[in-house]
C-alpha positions in Angstrom: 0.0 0.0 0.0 2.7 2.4 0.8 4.8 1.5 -2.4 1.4 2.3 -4.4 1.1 5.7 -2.5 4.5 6.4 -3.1 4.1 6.0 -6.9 1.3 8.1 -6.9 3.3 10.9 -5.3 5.9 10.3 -7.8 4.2 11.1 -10.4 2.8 14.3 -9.2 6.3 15.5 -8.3 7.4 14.8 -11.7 5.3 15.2 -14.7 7.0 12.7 -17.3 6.8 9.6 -15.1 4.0 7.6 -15.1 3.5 3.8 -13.9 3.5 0.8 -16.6 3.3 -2.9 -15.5 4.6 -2.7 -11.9 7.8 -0.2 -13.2 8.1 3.4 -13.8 8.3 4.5 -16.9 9.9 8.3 -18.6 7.4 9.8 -21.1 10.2 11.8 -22.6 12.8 9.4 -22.7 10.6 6.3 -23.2 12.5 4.0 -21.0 11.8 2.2 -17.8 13.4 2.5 -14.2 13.2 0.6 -11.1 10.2 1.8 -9.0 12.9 3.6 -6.3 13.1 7.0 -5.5 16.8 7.1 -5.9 16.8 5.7 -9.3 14.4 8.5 -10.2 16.3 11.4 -9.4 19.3 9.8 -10.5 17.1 9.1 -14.1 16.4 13.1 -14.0 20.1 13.9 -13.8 20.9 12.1 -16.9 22.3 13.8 -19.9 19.4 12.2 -22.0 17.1 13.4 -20.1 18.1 16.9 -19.2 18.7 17.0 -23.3 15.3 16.0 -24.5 13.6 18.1 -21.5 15.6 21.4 -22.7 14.1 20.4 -26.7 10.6 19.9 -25.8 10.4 23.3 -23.6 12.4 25.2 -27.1 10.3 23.1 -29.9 7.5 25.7 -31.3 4.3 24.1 -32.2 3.6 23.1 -35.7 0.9 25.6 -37.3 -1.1 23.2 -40.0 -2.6 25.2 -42.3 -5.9 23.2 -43.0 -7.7 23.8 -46.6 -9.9 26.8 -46.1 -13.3 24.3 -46.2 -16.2 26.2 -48.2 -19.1 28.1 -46.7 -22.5 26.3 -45.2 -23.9 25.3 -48.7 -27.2 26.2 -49.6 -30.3 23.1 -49.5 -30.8 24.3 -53.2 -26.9 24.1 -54.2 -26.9 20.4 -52.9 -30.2 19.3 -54.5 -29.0 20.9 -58.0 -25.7 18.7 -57.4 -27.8 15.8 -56.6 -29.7 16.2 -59.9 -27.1 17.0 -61.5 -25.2 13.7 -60.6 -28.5 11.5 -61.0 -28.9 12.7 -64.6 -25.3 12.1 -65.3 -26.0 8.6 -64.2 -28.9 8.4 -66.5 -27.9 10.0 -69.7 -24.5 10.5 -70.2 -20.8 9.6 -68.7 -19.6 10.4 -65.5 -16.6 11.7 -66.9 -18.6 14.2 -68.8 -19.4 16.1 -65.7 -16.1 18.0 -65.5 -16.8 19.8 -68.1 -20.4 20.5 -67.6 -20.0 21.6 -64.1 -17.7 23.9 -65.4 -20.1 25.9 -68.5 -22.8 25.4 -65.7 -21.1 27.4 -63.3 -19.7 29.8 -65.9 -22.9 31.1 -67.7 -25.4 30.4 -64.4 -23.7 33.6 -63.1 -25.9 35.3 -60.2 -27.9 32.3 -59.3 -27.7 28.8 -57.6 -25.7 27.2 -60.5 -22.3 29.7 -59.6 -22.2 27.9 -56.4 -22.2 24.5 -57.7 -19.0 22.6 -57.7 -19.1 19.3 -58.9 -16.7 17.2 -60.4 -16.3 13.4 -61.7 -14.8 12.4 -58.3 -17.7 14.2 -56.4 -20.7 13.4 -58.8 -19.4 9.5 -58.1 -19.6 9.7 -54.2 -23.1 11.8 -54.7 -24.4 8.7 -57.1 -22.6 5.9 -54.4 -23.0 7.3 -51.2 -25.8 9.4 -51.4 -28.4 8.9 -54.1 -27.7 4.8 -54.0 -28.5 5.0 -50.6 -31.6 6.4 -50.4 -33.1 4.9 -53.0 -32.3 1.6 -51.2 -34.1 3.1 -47.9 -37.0 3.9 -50.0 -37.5 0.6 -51.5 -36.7 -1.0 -48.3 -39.5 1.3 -47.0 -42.2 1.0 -49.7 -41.9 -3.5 -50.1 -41.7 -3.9 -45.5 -44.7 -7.3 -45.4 -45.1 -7.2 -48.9 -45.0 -10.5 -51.2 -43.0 -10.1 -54.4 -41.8 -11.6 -57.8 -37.8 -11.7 -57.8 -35.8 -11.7 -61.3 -32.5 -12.3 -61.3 -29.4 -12.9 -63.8 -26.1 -14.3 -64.1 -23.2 -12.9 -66.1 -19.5 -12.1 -66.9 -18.0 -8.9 -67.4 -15.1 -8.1 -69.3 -12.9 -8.5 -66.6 -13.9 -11.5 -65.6 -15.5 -11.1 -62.7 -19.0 -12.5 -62.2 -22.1 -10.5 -61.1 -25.4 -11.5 -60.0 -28.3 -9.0 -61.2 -31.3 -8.9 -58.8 -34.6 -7.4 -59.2 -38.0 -7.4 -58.1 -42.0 -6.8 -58.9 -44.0 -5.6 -56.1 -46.8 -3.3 -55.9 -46.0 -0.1 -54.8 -48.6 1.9 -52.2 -47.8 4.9 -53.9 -47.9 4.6 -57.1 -50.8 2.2 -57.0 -49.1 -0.2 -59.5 -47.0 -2.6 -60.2 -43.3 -1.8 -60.5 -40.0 -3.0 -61.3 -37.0 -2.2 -58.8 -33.3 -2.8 -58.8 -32.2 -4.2 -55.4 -28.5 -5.0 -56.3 -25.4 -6.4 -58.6 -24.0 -9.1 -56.3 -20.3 -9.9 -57.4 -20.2 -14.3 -56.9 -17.2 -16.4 -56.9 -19.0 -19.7 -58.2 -21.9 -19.8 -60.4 -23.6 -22.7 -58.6 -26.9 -23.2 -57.5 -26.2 -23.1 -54.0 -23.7 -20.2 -54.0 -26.3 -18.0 -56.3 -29.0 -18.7 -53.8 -26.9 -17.3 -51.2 -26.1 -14.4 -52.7 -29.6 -13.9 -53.5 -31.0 -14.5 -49.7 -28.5 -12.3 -48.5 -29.2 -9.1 -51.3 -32.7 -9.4 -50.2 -32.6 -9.3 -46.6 -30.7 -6.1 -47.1 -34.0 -4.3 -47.7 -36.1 -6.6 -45.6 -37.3 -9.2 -47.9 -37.7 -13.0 -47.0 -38.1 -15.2 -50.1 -41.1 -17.1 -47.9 -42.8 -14.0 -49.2 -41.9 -14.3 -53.0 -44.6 -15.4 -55.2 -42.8 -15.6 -58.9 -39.1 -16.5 -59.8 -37.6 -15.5 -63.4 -34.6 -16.4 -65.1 -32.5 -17.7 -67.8 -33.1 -21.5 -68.9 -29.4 -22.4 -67.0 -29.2 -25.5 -65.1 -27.6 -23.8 -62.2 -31.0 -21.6 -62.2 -33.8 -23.6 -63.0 -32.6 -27.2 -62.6 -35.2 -29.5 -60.5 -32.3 -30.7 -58.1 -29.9 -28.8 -57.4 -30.7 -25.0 -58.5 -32.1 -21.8 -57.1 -35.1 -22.8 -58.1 -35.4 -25.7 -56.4 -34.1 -24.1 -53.2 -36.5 -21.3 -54.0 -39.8 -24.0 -53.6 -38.6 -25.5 -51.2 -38.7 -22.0 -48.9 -41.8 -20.9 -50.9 -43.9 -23.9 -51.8 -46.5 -21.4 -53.7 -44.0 -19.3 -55.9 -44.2 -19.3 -60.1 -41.7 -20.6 -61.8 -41.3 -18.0 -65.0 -38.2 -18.9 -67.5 -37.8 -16.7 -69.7 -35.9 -18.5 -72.3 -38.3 -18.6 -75.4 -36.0 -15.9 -77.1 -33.2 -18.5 -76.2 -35.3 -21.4 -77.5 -35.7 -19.6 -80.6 -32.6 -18.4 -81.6 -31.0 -22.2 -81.2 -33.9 -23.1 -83.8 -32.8 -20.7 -85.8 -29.4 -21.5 -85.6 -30.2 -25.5 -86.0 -32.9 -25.0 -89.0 -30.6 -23.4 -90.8 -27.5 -25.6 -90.7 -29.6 -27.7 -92.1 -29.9 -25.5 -95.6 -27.1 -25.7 -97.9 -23.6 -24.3 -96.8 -23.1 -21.9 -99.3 -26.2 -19.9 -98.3 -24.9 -19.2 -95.2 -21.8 -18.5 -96.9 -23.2 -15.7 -99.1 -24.6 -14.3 -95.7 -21.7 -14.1 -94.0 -19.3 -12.8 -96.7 -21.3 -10.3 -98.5 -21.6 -7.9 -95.6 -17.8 -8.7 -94.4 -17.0 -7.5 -98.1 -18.7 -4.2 -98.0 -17.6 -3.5 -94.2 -13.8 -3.0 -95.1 -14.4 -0.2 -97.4 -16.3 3.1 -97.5 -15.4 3.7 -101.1 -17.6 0.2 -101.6 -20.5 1.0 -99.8 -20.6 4.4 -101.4 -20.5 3.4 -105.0 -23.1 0.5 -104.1 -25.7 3.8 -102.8 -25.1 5.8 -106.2 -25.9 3.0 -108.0 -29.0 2.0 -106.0 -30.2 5.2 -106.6 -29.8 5.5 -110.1 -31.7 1.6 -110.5 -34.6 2.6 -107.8 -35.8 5.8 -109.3 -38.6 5.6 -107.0 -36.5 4.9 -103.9 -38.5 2.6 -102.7 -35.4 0.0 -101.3 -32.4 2.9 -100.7 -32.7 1.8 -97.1 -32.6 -1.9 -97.4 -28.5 -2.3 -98.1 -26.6 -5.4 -97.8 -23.9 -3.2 -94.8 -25.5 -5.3 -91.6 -23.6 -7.9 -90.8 -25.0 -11.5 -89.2 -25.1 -12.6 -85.4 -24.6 -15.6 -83.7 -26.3 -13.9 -80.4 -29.2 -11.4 -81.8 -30.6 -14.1 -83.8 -33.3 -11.2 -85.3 -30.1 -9.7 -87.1 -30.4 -13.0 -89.8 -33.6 -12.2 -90.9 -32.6 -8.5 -92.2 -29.9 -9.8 -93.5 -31.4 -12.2 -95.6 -34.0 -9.4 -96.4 -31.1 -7.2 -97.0 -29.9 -9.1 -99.7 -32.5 -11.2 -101.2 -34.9 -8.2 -101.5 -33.2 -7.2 -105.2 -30.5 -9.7 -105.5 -29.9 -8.3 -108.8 -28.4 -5.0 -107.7 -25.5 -7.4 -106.0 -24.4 -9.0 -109.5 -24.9 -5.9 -111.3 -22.6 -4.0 -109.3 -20.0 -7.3 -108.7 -19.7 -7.6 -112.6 -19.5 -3.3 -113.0 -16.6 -3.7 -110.7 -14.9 -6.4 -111.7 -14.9 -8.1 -108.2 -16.4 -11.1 -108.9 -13.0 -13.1 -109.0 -12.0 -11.2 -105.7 -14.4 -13.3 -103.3 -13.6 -16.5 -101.8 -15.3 -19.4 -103.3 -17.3 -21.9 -101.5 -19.3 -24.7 -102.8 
């Protein structure tokens, strides 16, 4: 008790000692001494010490000169940034912002406009950290004890990395109607059935949604998605016995018909499909001459539009049928303007 006492006056009588694990311990000097009073004055005597106390009393105090931070912004200044960043977001490229701030602010001299400063960095953290999150507490708001329809999708970016898109159908209270909302893009390490259902689960509960309450479940045709064993669909029924099963692969299902039923035509159709639009597509001088003498064969101008330039798609399986419009529609023009140019040994030959 009298060792703890004696401490306590230590440290009273001098300023930079202080008590750490049972030892005493200079503040200045940073080193420990033996918990006697001796030791301590002996300590104070040091060369060290006396050194670094005559520094600290001589050291001035740094004077950080902080950015001068902008005057309390008006509520109309921030909502014209906000709209300003939404419709960036909507319309355009974030990057183009740092020039539009800038002619906004230039000609909106004498009104709310001057005072706007906004800039790519900025109109990002406004879109992210502002606008992103309200609209989340609004929907989160609007669906609380509400059943809903969830649609969701699968895909890999450029970089790959892969994302899972979820949405939802609810009716909204006030709007009195039925309307679509984006809840999230989920980056997934595995596209399985059991690690997209997780992501999904989790996405939802971030605005309060259970999938016991969804009703109707869209997605591709993909095993991992609609399988009957081992899919988010199955995992889906079995937390929500009553909810829809809605694939929506009948655009899918048609373009592998397509695709199929036409293999089964002769090669050298698709051939002609493929190459005649590849031909015209490396030169503007081609395409050009092929116009002025469309023109000067349809005198009423009835097909000027209708030019063989559009090239065929594995993916947008719509893109064949104007194609084959394209160039069947006055196949005539074609060898007219093949034989005027003396091109016609130039293409590759396939029979």
């Amino acid at each position: 008790m009298m060792v703890r006492e004696s401490k306590s006056l230590w440290e009273k009588q001098y300023a930079w000692l202080t008590e750490v694990e049972g030892n005493m311990y200079c503040k200045i000097c940073r080193k420990k001494i033996i918990p006697k009073l001796y030791s301590i004055a002996r300590h104070e005597k040091t060369d060290e010490h006396c050194g670094k106390i005559k520094n600290k009393q001589t050291m001035r105090p740094l004077n950080v000169s902080s950015t001068p931070r902008r005057p309390g912004i008006d509520k109309s200044v921030k909502c014209a940034e906000i709209q300003m960043a939404v419709s960036m977001a909507c319309h355009c490229s974030i990057s183009a912002i740092d020039h539009i701030g800038e002619i906004v602010g230039k000609y909106g001299q004498g009104s709310t406009l001057q005072k706007m400063q906004l800039h790519k960095t900025k109109c990002s953290k406004v879109i992210t950290e502002v606008v992103a999150v309200s609209l989340k507490e609004e929907l989160k708001r609007n669906v609380q004890n509400k059943h809903f329809c969830v649609l969701i999708d699968e895909s890999t970016d450029i970089g790959s990395i892969k994302s899972l898109c979820v949405c939802i159908r609810y009716f909204n209270d006030v709007e009195k109607n039925i309307v679509t909302a984006f809840v999230g893009l989920v980056d997934v390490v595995e596209a399985t059935g059991q690690a997209l259902f997780d992501a999904l689960r989790l996405e939802l509960e971030t605005v309060g949604l259970d999938l016991s309450n969804c009703v109707g479940f869209a997605s591709d045709g993909a095993s991992a998605m609609v399988g009957q064993h081992n899919s988010v669909w199955s995992r889906i029924r079995t937390v929500s016995p009553n909810c829809i099963l809605m694939k929506c692969d009948v655009c899918h299902s048609l373009a592998l018909c397509v695709e199929h039923a036409f293999e089964k035509m002769p090669s050298n159709l698709g051939f002609i499909l493929k190459e005649i639009p590849k031909w015209f597509s490396k030169s503007i001088i081609k395409k050009e001459a092929y116009k002025a003498l469309v023109q000067v064969m349809d005198l009423n101008r009835e097909h000027v539009r209708d030019l063989p330039f559009q090239k065929i798609s594995a993916t947008r399986w719509l893109v064949r049928g104007k194609v084959i419009y394209n160039i069947l529609v006055k196949p005539h023009r074609i060898h007219v303007f093949t034989h005027r140019s003396g091109l016609v040994s130039i293409y590759t030959v396939q029979y």
